[in-house]
TIDONU-510773 format. One line per 3 residues: for each residue x, y, z of N, C-alpha, C, O. Coordinates in steps of 0.001 Angstrom, whole numbers, plus 500000, padded with zeros to 6 digits. Example, Ala and Ser with C-alpha at 12.3 -4.5 7.8 and 13.67 -1.06 7.14 Angstrom:
2
513190/494310/507800/512300/495500/507800/513200/496700/507800/514236/496681/508465 | 512850/497750/507080/513670/498940/507140/512900/500030/507870/513409/501138/508039;
//
This chain:
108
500844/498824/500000/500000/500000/500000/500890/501240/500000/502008/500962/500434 | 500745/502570/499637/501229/503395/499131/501391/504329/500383/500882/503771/501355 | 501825/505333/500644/502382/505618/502086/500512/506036/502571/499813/505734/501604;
499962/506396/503311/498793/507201/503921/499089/508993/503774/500024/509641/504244 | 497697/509549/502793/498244/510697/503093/496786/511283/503659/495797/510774/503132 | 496539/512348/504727/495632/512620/505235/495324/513557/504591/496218/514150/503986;
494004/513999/504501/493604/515305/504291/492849/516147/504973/491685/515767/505103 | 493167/517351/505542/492549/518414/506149/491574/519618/505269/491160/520686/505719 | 491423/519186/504212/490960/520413/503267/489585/519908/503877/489290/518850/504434;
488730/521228/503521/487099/520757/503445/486469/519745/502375/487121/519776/501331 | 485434/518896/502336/484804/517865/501985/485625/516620/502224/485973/516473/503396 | 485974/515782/501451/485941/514330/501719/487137/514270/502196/488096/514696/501552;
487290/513560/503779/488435/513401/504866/488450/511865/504511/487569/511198/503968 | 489844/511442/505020/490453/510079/505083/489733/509326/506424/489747/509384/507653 | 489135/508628/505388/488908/507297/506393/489650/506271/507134/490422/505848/506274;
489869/505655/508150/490299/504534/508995/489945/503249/507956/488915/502864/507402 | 491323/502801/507987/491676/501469/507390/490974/500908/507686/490385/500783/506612 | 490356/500284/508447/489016/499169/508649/487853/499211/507797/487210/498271/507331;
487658/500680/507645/486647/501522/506913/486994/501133/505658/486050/500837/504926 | 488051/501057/505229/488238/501672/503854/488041/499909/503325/487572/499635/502220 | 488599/498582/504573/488706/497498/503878/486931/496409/503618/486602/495495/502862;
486217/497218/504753/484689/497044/504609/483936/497578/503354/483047/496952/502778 | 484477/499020/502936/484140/499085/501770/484611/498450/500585/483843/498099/499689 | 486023/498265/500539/486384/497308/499376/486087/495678/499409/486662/494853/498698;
485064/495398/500392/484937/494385/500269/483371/493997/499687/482844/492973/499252 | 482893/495547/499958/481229/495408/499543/480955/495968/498244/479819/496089/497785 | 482246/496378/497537/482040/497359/496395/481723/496114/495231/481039/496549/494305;
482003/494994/495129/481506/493684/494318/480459/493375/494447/479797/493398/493410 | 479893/493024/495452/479292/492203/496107/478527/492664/497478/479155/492207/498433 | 477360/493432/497911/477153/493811/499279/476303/492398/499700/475349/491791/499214;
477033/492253/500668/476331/491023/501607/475821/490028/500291/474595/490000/500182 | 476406/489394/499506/476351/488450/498694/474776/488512/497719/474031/487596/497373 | 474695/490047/497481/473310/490192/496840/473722/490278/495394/472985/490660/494486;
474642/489988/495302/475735/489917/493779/475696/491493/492980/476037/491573/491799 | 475245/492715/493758/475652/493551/493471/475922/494531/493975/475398/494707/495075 | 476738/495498/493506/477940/496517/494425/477061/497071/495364/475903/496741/495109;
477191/497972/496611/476435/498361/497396/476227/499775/496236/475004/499848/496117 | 476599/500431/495721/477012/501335/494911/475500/501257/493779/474970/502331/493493 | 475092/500349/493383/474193/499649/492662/472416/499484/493295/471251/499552/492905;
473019/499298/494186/471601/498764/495276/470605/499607/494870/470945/500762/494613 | 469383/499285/494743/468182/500379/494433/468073/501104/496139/468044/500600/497262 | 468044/502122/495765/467950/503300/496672/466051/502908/497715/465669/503116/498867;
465267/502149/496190/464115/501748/497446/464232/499890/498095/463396/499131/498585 | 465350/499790/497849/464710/498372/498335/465462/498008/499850/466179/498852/500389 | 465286/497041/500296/465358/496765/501609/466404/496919/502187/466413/497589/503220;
467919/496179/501542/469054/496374/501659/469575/498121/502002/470258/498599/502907 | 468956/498668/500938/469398/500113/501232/468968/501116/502705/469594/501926/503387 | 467380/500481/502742/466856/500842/503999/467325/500612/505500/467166/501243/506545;
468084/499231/505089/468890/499208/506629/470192/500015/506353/470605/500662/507316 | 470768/500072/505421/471681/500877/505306/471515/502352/506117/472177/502680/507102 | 470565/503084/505518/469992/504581/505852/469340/504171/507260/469278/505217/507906;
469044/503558/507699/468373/503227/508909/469664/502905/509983/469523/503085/511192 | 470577/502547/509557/471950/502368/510640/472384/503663/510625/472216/504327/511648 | 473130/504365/509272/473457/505568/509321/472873/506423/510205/473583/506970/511049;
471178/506728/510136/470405/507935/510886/470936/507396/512484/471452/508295/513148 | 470851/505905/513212/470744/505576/514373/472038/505920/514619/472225/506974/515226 | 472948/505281/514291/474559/506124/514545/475052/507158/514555/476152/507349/515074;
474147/508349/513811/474042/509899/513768/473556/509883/515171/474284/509730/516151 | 472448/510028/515189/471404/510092/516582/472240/510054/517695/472326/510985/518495 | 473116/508581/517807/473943/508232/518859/475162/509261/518808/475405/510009/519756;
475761/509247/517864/476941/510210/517736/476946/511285/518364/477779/511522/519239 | 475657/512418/517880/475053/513415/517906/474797/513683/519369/475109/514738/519921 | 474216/512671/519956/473845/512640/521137/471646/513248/520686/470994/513992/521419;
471326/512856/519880/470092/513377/519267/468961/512443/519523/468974/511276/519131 | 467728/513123/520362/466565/512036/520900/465845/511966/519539/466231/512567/518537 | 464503/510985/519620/463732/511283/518500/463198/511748/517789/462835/511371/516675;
462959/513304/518699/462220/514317/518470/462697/515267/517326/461978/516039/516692 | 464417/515015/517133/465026/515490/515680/464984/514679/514677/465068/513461/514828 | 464818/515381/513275/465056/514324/512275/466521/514491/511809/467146/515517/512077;
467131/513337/511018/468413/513458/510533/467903/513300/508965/467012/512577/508520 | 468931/514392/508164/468800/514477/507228/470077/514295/506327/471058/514933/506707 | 470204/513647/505370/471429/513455/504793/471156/514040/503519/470250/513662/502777;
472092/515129/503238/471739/516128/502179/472932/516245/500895/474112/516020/501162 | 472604/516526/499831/474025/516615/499094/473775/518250/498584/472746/518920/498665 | 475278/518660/497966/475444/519495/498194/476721/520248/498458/477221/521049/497669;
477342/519826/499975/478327/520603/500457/478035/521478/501422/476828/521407/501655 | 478574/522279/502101/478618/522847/503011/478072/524295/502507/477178/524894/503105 | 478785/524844/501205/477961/526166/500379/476273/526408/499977/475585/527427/500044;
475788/524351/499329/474527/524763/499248/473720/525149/500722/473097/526204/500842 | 473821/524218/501727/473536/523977/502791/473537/525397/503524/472508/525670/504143 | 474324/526107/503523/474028/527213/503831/473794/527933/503261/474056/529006/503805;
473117/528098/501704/472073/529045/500866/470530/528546/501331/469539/529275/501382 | 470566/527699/501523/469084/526779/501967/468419/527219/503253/467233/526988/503487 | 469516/528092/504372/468853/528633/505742/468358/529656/505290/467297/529848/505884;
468598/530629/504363/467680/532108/504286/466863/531316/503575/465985/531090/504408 | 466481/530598/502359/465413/530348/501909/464394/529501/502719/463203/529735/502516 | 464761/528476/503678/464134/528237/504357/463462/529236/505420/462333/528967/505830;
464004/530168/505789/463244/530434/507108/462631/531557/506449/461640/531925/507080 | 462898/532382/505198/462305/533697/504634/460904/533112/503345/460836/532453/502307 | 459867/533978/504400/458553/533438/503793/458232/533757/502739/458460/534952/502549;
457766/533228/501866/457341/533738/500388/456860/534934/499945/455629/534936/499920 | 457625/536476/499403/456953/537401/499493/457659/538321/500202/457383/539482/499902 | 458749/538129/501322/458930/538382/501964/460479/539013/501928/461166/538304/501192;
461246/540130/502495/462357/540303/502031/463456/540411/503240/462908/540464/504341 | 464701/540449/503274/465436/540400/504519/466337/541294/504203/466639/541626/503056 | 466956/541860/505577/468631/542479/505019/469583/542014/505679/469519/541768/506883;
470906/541783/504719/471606/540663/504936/473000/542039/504903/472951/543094/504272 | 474112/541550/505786/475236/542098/506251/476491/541258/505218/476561/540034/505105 | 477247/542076/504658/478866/540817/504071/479242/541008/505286/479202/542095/505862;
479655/539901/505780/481069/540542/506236/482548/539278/506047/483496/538981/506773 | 482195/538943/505039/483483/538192/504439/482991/537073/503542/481882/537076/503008 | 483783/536239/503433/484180/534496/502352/483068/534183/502716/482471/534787/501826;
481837/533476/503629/480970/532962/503619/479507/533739/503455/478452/533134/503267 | 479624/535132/503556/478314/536128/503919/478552/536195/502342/477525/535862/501749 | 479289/536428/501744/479828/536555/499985/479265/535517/499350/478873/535736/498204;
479097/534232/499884/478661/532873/498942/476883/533298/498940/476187/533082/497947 | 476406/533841/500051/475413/534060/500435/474471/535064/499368/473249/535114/499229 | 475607/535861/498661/474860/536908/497721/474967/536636/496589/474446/537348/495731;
//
């Protein structure tokens, strides 16, 4: 194997070797359903425990009771935060918004 190199930049961080050998072992084959987990229909059962472990291990991670939902969003960290003014600003409705640098800037 080739030396380990980590990464600190924003989006996709280095995973733990255990991690990385669970996935190369399901990328053929998930749990002998003869196709890649990568493949799996997004509605069928297999996938549902998938998303159903993920949310419970969030929850736990998180320290999060039931009363939150977990949402797994794509995107990035830029859409994700264009999505809070449109979410909370009601239809019709107008706001005033402050720069004050690199992220208030993605915002306009």
């Amino acid at each position: 194997m080739a030396k380990r190199v980590f990464n600190f930049n924003p989006g996709p961080a280095a995973l733990p070797l255990d991690v990385l050998e669970i996935i190369k072992a399901d990328i053929p084959d998930y749990k002998g359903t003869g196709m890649s987990v990568m493949e799996i229909s997004h509605r069928s059962k297999d996938f549902e425990e998938i998303n159903n472990a993920a949310m419970s291990l969030m929850r736990e991670l998180m320290g999060l009771g039931e009363n939150y939902k977990v949402l797994f969003l794509g995107g990035g960290a830029s859409t994700q935060f264009a999505l809070i003014p449109i979410n909370f600003l009601h239809p019709g409705k107008t706001a005033a918004y402050v720069d004050t640098g690199s992220w208030s800037n993605k915002a306009l």
